[in-house]
C-alpha positions in Angstrom: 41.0 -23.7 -83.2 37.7 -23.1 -82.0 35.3 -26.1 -82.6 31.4 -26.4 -81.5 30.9 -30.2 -80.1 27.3 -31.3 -79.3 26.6 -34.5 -77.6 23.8 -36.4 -78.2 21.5 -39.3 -76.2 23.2 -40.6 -73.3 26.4 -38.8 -73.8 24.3 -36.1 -73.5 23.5 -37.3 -70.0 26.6 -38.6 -68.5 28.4 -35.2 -69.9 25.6 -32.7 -68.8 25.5 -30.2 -71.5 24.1 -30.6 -75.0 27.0 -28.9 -76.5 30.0 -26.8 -76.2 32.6 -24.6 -78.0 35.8 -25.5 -77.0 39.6 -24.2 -77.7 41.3 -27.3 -79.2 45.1 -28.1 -80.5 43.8 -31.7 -81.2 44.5 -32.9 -85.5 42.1 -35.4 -85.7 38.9 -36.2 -83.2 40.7 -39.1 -81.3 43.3 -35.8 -80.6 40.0 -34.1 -79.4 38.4 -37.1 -77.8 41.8 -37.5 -75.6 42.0 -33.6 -74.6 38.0 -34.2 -73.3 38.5 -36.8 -71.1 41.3 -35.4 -69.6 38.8 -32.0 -68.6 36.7 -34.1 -66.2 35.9 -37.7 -64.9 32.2 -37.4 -66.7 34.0 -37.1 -69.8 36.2 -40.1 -69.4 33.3 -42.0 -68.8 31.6 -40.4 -71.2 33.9 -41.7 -73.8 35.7 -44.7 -72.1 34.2 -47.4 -75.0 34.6 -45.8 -78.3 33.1 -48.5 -80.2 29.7 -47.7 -78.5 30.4 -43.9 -80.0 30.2 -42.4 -83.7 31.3 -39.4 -84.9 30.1 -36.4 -87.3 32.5 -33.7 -88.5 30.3 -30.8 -89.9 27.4 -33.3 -90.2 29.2 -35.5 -92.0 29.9 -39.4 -90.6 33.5 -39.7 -89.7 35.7 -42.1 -87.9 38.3 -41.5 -84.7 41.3 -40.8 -87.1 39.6 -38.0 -89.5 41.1 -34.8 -89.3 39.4 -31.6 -88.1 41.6 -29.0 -90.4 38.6 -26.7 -91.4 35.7 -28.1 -89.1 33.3 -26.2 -87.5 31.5 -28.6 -85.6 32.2 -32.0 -84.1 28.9 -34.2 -83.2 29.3 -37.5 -81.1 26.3 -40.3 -80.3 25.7 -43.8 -79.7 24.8 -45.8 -83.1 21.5 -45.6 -84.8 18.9 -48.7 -84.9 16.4 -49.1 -87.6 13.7 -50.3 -86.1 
């Protein structure tokens, strides 16, 4: 399936690109997460801590394990402050 991922703040940085679409077999996001860090080192760094990460599917807060049958996009980004 074909799935538009956007990274945000410093994942944004340590990736290089704002976004993508990529071609994925992955089920769930950590299925995703896995086939990305195997593209490139930036991406293993990228996501080497995944408690420092959260995850959107179709704008929608996720965790690691939700699936990804019937998303369109998949956003990930460090946690938000209040401040």
């Amino acid at each position: 399936m074909k799935l538009d991922v956007v990274y945000f703040a410093w994942l944004r940085e340590r990736i290089g690109i704002p976004g993508e679409t990529v071609e994925t077999e992955a089920r769930d996001v950590a299925g995703l997460v896995a086939e990305l860090t195997r593209r490139e080192e930036r991406y293993a760094q990228a996501f080497r801590d995944l408690s420092a990460l959260r995850v959107a599917v179709n704008q929608e807060l996720a965790d690691f394990d939700a699936p990804l049958s019937g998303a369109r996009e998949v956003a990930f980004f460090p946690p938000m402050t209040g401040g």
